[in-house]
N, C-alpha and C positions, 0 to 999 in steps of 0.2 A: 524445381518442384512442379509438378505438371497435374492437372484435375481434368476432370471427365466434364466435358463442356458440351453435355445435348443439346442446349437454345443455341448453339450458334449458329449465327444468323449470314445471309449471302450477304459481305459488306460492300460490296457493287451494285446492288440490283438499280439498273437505271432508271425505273422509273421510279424509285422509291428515295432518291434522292432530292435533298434541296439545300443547297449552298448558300451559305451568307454570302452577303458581298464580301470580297473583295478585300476594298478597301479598311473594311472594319476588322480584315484579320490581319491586317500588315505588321509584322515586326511583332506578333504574338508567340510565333514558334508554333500556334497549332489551326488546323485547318476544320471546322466545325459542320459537318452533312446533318440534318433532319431528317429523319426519314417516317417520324411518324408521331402524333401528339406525343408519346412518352417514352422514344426510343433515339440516340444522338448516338452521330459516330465519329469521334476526334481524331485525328489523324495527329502523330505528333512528330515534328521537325525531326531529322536522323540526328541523331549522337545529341539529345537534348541531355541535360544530366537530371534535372526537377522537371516538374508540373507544379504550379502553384495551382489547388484548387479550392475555389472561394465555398467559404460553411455558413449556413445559416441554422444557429442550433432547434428552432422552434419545427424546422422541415422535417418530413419522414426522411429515411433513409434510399437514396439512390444506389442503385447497383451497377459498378463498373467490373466489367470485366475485360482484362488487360490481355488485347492479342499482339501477339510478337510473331513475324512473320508468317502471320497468318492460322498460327495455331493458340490455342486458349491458353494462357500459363496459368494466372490466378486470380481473385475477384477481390476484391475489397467494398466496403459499402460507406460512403459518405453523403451527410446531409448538405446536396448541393443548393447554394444560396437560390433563391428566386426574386425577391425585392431589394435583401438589402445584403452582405456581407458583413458577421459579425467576425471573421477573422480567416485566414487563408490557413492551410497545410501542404506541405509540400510530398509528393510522389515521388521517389526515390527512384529514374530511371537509367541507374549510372552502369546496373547488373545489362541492362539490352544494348550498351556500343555495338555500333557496325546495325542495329535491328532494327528491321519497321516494324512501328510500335502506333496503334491504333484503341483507342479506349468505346467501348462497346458499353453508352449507358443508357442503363432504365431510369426513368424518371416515375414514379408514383404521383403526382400531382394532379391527374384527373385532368388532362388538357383536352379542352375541344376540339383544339386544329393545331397545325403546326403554325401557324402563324402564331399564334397564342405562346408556344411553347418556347420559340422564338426569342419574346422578350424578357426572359429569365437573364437576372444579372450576372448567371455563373459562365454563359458561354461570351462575354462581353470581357469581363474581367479576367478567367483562368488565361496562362500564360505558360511559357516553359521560361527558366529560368538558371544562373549557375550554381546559385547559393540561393539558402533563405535564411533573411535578416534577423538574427536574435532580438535584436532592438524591438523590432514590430510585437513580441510580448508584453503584455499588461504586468505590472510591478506592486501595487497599491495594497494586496495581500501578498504577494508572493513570499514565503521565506525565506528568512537571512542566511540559516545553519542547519536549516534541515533539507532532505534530498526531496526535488520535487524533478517533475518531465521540463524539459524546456517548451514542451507543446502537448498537448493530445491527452488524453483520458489516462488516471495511474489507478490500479487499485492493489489486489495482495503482493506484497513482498516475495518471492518464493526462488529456489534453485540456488540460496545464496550459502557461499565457502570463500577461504581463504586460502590463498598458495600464492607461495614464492612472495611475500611480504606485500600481497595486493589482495584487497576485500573485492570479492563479486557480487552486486545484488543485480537479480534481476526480479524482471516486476510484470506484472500483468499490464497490458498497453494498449491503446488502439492510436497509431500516428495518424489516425484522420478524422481527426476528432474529441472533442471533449467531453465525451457520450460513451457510455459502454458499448464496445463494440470491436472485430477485429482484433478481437485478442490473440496476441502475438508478446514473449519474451522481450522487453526492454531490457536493456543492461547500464548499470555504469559502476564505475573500479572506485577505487581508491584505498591512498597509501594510509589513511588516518581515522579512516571514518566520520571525516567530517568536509574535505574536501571531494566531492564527487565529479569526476569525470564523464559525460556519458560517452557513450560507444553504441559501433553499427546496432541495429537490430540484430540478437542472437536467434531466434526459433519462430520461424514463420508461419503462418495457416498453409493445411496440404489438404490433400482429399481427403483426408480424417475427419478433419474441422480445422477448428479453432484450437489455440494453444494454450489452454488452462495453467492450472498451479502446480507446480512439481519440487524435485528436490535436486541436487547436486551433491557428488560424492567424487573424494579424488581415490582411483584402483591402484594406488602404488605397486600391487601385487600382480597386475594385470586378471586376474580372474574373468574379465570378459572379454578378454586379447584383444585387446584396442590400442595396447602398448604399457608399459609401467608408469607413464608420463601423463596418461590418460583422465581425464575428466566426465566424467558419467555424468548423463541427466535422463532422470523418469519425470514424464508430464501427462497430464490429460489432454486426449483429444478429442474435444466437444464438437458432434455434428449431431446425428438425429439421435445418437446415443453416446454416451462415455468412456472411451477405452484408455490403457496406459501405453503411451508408447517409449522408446526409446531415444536417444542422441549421444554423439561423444563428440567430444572435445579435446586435439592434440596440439592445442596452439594456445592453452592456461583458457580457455573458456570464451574465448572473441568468437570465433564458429563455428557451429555444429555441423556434425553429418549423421543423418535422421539414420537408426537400423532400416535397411530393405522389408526385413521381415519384422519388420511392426504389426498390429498391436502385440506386446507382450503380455498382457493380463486384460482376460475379455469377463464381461460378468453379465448375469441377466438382469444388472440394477441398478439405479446410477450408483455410483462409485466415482470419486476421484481425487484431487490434490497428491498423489504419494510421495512419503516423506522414507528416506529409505537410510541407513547406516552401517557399516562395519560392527561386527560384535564381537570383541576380542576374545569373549569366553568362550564363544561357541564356534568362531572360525568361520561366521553363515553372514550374508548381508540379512538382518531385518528391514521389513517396511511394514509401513503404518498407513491406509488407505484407510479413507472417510467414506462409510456405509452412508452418505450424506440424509435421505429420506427415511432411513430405519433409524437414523440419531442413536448408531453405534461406529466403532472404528474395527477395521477387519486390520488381522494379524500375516504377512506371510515371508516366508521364508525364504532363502535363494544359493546357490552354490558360485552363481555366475553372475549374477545379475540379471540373467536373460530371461531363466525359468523360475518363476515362482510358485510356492507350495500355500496354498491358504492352512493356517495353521491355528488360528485362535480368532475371538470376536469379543469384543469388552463395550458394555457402555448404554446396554439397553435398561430403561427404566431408572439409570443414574444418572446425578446430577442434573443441569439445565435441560429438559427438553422441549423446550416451547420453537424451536425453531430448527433448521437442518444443520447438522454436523461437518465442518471442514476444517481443512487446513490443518492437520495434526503436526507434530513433530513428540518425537521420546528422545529422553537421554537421561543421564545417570548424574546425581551430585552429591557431595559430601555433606552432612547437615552441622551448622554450626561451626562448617571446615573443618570437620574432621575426617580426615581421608578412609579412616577404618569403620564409619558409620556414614554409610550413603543410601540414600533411596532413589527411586527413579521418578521422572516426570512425565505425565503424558499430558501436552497441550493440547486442549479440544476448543477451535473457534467455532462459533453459535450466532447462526442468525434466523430470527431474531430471536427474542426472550433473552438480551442482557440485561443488568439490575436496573439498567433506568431507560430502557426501552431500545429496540434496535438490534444492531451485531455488537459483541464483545467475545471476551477471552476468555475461556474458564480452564482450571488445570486439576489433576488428579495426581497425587502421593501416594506409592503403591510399592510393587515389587514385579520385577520379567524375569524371568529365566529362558529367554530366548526364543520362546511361542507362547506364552501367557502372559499377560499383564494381569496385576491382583490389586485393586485399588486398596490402602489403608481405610479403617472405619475408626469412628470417633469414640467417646467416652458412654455413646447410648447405641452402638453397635451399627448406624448406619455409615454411610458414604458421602462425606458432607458435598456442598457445592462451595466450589471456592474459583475468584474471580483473580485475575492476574489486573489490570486493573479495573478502578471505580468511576471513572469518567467516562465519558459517551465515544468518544473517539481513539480507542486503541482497539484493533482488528487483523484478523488475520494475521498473529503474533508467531513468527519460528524463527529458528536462531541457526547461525552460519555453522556448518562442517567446517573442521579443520581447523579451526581458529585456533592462534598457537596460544603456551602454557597453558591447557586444559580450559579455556575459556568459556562461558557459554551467553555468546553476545547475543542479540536480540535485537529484531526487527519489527514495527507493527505497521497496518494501513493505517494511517490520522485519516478518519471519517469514522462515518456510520452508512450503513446501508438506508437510511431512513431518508436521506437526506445531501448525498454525497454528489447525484446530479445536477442539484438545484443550488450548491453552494454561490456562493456571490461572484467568482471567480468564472472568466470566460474559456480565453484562449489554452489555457491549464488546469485541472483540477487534478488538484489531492496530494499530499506530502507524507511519506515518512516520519513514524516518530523518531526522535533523538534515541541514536543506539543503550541498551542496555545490561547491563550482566544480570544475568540471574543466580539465587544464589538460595542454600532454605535456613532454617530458623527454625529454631523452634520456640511454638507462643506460650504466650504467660500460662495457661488450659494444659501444656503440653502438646498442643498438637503441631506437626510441621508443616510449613507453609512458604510459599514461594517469596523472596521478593526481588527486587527488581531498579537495581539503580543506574544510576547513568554512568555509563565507560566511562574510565580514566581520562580517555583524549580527550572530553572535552574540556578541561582543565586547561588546557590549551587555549581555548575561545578568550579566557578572562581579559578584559583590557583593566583600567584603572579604575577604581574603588571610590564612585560617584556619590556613594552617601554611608556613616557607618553609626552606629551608634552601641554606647555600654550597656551596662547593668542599670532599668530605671522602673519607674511604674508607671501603670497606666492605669489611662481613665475615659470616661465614656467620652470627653472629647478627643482623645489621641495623640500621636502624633505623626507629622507628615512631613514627607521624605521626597524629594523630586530625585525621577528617574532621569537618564540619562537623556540628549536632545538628538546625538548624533545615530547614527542608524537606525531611525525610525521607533526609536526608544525600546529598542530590544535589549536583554535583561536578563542578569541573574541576581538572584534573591536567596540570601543565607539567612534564617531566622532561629532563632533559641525561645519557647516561648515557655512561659511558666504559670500554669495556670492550678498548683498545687491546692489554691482554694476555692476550688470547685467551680472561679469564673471563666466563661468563654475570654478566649483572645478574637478578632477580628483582625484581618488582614484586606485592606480595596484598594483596585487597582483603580483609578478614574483618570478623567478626560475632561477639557472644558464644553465638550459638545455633551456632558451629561453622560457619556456610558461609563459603566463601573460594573468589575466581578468583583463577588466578597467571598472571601472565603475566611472561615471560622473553625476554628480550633475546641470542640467542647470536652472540656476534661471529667465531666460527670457524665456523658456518655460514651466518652474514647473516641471520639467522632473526628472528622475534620471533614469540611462539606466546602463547595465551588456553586455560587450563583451567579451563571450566565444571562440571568433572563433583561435585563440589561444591558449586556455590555459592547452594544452599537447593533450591526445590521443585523436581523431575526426575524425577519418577518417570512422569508425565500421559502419555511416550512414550519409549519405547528407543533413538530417534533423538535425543533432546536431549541427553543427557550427551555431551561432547563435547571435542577438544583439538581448535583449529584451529591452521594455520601460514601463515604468511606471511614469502616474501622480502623481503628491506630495500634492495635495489640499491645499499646500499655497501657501498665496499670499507675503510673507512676504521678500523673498529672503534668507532667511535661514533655514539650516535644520540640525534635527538630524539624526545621522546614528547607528544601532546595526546591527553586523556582523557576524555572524558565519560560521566559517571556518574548515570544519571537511576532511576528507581524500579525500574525493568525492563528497564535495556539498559544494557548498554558498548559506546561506540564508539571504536574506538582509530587515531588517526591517526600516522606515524612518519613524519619528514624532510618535512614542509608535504603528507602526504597522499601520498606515496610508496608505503607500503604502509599499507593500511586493513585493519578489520578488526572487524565489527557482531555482535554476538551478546546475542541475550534473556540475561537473568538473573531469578532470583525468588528472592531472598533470603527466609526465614523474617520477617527485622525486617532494617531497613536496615542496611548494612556501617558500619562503624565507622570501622575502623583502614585505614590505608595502611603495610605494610614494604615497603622496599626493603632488598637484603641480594644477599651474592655468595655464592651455595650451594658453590661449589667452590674459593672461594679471593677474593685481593683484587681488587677492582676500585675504579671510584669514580663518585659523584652528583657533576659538576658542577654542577648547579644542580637545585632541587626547587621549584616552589610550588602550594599547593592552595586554587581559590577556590571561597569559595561562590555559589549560583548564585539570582540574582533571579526 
């Protein structure tokens, strides 16, 4: 991939040169020139495979631009250390064998002199190397069972399908850095949805830009003659403006080769994320593109995939608009599983103005007929707002193409936009939620509504059954259940609670360092709520401490609870994923104990068990 590179600069001019010693470069692999307080020119060993280059997150962003024999190929931007190294990334230069390969960087630091610029810890410590060390990652939040990067910045889920008995997720990424940035296609497989693999980098920054959120679709039919085996991807490409481009995939989705005549869909707005599908009624691919800033979704239509028709626009003045519109996906589901009665879904992610501040998920119950979406209205003729979940951390929510027996699994970012930079976490940030199926219902009101429980596979995780208890009651002192000791006391949590006579149940997780979430069951309001504002590190942002709420859509005064409890997140699902509800934790040292207990009088645990998790 090649980019138009006007600042390039003469990387000889002799008098503009100045050499480290020597000796301080021996057995580096690279050779370091000054040539001016805020401009360095590295020369890197032939056939090196890495660059390890040192991060300092609190730095601006330095501009490297990577020439290969002499011509510009492409730029990346990393915050090169200056005093101290809080974690290295490695450079990928395994694509230039046989090339001289020379890094061309700006420094923003405001250097007096070169001598000054000199003593920056990044030209002391960077290196080439032939591997870089898993091990050198930070553990202490990392999660057990949910997918996270082995390095570098994660945020939306997007492009993800299943073929040939392997899950594709690919994700928004910057490998040089734990910082938004250099957004580029991560990928990684897997057979179960719960062991991830990762894999090359699939879709790179080109002269477009940057590599946004898109979708993946398998052409069985060839309709864009890229072969019948073919894997299609539409993405955005973010530079001073936002276009859709193209990629396909003849190798089950490991690499892409970008269309020549890219962009396919140019617009005078921002636009982007497109989420695109086969429509067996109409014989036409649908896509769903986010009118992002007009906080609507544009409808368009296609024969090929190549050309698109704008056909319809949904979404102005409904539901959530306190913040910009992304990451769409539509599909169609049976309500109550009835095959002969199905409606359709449109996911609309919103940032910010979720219900408890930040990005979150909202969804729409309607009708398409293949260029219109028609949202259903409720019992007083409006178009209600309805939230996929009620916790601060599920985002940028779409679910995999192709997924076999009519499946419709589901992905979300675990963050908030609020907050996702500054998490406690260094060398990594950000994780996946735990896969979901969606599925609808209809509520106690009649009205029909999303929900959302956890895939089969993870059934699978269960190890032995650390604490169980029967049929008993409770009382405002409770009682208490120790969690498991081995894997960082990671956890699932099955509960039966009955609070028929109008008392709350309580549910807390704690710790002997004093952190504890509570989460409360109120059967006189239908409620079930998660108090964060305790439960260990909170300080990193004024938007983390937090209570969230969620309705439970019975009327019954009882409810179920599924828990999951991983190093840095609680996920809580009630009545098979009825009301959800995702939210980070960072406990001091992992939670211990589980009380259940009626704060205001009797209630009762019909059933409790808590398993440990593989």
């Amino acid at each position: 991939m090649k980019i138009d590179h006007t600042d390039f600069r003469n990387l000889f001019a002799a008098a503009a040169l100045t050499l480290l010693p020597a000796a301080a470069l021996a057995g580096d692999g690279v050779e370091i020139m000054h040539l001016s307080p805020d401009n360095t020119l590295v020369r890197v060993e032939k056939d090196a495979r890495l660059v390890l280059l040192p991060v300092q997150e609190s730095n601006p962003d330095a501009r490297i631009d990577i020439i290969v024999d002499g011509k510009a190929d492409r730029t990346i931007n990393v915050r090169l250390a200056t005093a101290k190294t809080d974690y290295t990334v490695p450079l990928d230069l395994s694509s230039y064998k046989g090339k001289d390969v020379v890094l061309d960087i700006l420094t923003p630091q405001g250097r007096g002199s070169v001598g000054e610029a000199k003593d920056d810890i990044c030209w002391t410590e960077m290196r080439t190397a032939d591997e870089f060390n898993p091990a050198d990652t930070e553990t202490k939040y990392r999660p057990l069972f949910h997918h996270t990067p082995l390095y570098g910045w994660m945020n939306d889920p997007n492009g993800m399908f299943y073929k040939d008995g392997v899950w594709n997720l690919y994700y928004q990424y910057n490998p040089y850095g734990s910082k938004w940035q250099n957004m580029t296609w991560g990928h990684a497989t897997s057979k179960d949805l719960i062991h991830w693999e990762q894999q090359p980098l699939a879709i790179l920054p080109d002269g477009f830009g940057m590599i946004f959120s898109g979708s993946c679709a398998l052409d069985p039919q060839n309709t864009a003659g890229f072969g019948s085996d073919a894997v299609v991807a539409l993405y955005t490409s973010a530079n001073r403006n936002q276009i859709q481009s193209m990629a396909h995939s003849n190798d089950g989705g490991m690499t892409f080769e970008k269309l020549p005549a890219n962009p396919v869909i140019t617009l005078d707005s921002e636009a982007r994320d497109p989420n695109m599908f086969r429509n067996p009624e109409t014989q036409e691919w649908n896509l769903v593109l986010a009118h992002a800033l007009e906080h609507e979704m544009l409808f368009f239509t296609s024969p090929d995939l190549k050309t698109w028709t704008l056909a319809s626009s949904f979404g102005k003045g409904l539901g959530a608009q306190d913040g910009v519109w992304e990451c769409p996906d539509l599909f169609k589901l049976p309500v109550d599983g009835n095959r002969d009665n199905q409606k359709w879904v449109l996911l609309v992610n919103l940032n910010p103005g979720g219900p408890f501040g930040g990005s979150a998920a909202q969804y729409f119950i309607g009708d398409w007929d293949g260029h219109t979406f028609t949202a259903d209205k409720d019992a007083k003729g409006n178009v209600p707002t309805k939230w996929l979940d009620y916790g601060k951390d599920n985002y940028a929510t779409v679910t995999f193409s192709d997924a076999p027996d009519n499946r419709r699994t589901a992905l979300g970012w675990m963050s908030n936009w609020q907050y996702a930079a500054d998490v406690p976490t260094m060398q990594y940030r950000s994780a996946n939620t735990l896969p979901r199926e969606l599925k609808l219902f209809t509520g106690a009101d009649g009205d029909i509504l999303l929900a959302s429980e956890p895939s089969p596979e993870l059934l699978s995780l269960r190890g032995k059954t650390v604490a169980k208890c029967g049929k008993s009651s409770l009382s405002k002192k409770g009682k208490t259940f120790r969690l498991p000791t081995e894997n960082s006391g990671v956890c699932e949590i099955l509960a039966e609670l009955d609070g028929s006579n109008g008392n709350p149940v309580e549910l807390t997780l704690s710790n002997a360092a004093g952190n504890k979430v509570t989460m409360v069951y109120d059967p006189k309001e239908h409620t079930v709520s998660m108090d964060r504002t305790r439960s260990g590190v909170t300080d990193f942002s004024d938007n983390f401490p937090a209570v969230t709420l969620a309705p439970t859509f019975e009327k019954s005064g009882r409810l179920s609870l599924r828990i999951f409890v991983d190093r840095s997140s609680i996920e809580l699902f009630a009545d098979g994923g009825r009301a959800v509800m995702t939210n980070l934790v960072f406990p001091e040292q992992p939670y211990t104990t589980l009380t259940v207990s009626a704060p205001k009088g009797k209630a009762a645990l019909k059933d409790l068990k808590i398993f440990s998790l593989k």
